[in-house]
N, C-alpha and C positions, 0 to 999 in steps of 0.2 A: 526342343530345338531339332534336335533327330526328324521325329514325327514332321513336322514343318517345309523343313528339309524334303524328305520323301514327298510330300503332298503337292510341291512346287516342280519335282524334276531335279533336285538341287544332289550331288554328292552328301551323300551324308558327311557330318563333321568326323573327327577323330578325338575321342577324348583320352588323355594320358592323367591320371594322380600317383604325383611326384612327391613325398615329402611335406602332404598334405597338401599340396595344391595344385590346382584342376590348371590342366593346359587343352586349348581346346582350337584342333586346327580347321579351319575351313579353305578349301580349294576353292579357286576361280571357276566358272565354267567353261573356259579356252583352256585353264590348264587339264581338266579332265579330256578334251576332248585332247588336247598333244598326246596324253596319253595312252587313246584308245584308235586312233585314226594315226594310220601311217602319216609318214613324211611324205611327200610326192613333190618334189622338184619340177619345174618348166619342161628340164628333157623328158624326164621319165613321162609326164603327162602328153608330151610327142609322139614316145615311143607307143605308149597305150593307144593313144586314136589312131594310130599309123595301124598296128596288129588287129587294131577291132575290126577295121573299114578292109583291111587286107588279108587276115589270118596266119599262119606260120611265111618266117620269111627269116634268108640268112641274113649272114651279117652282111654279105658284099650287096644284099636287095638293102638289104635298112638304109646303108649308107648311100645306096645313089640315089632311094626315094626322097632321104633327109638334108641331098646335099654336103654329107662328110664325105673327107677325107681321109682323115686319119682313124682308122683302125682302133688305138689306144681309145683316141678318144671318146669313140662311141661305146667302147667298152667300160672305163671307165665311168664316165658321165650317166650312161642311158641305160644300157642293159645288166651293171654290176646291183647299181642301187634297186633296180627293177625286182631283177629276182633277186635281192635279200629281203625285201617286204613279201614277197611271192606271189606278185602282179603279174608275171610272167616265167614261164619257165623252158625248158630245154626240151626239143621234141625229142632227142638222143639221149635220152639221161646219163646212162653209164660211158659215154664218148662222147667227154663237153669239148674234146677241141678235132672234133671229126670237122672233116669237111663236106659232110652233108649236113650238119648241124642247123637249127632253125629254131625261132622262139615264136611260142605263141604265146598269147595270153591264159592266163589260171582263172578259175571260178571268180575269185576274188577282185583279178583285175577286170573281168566282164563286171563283176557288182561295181566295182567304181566306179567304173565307166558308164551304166545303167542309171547309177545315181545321181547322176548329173556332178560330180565333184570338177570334174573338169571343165 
């Protein structure tokens, strides 16, 4: 089964013996990839083709290229979930609330974006 598995692309299964008997898990192949593949939201995938096509930019450029408002909310929404996958990051690392602050994109969020995910 193993063997089968590998030869297809497939997760290998998991097998547990319990008290004599064999427990034998097999994963989905959409649940392996939740696993291995960020989450990337509608904003975040905003925010990534805005930074690729533009390169660093603060928050008050984010917000008037994206048509926000509110501060929070871009923060929240676009750029918190961004940089904790590490799609994007801070060009000021050690002064994240400087006001010359700007985010560009990381290796990572150029591969997504290369990849065609968006």
């Amino acid at each position: 089964m193993i063997e089968r598995c590998r030869n297809v692309g497939l997760l290998e299964p998991e097998l547990y013996l319990t008290d004599g008997f064999v427990t034998i898990i097999r994963r989905r192949p959409e649940q392996a990839l939740k696993a291995v593949t960020p989450q990337v939201t509608p904003p975040v995938v905003v925010l990534l083709r805005l930074l690729d096509s533009l390169d660093a930019l603060g928050n008050t450029e984010i917000r008037k290229r994206l048509g926000l408002k509110d501060r929070k909310h871009l923060q929240e929404r676009y750029l918190e979930p961004a940089l904790a996958e590490g799609l994007v990051e801070l060009t000021i690392p050690n002064k994240p609330r400087s006001n010359l602050q700007k985010y560009r994109l990381t290796k990572k969020g150029s591969a997504w974006i290369a990849e065609g995910r968006s």
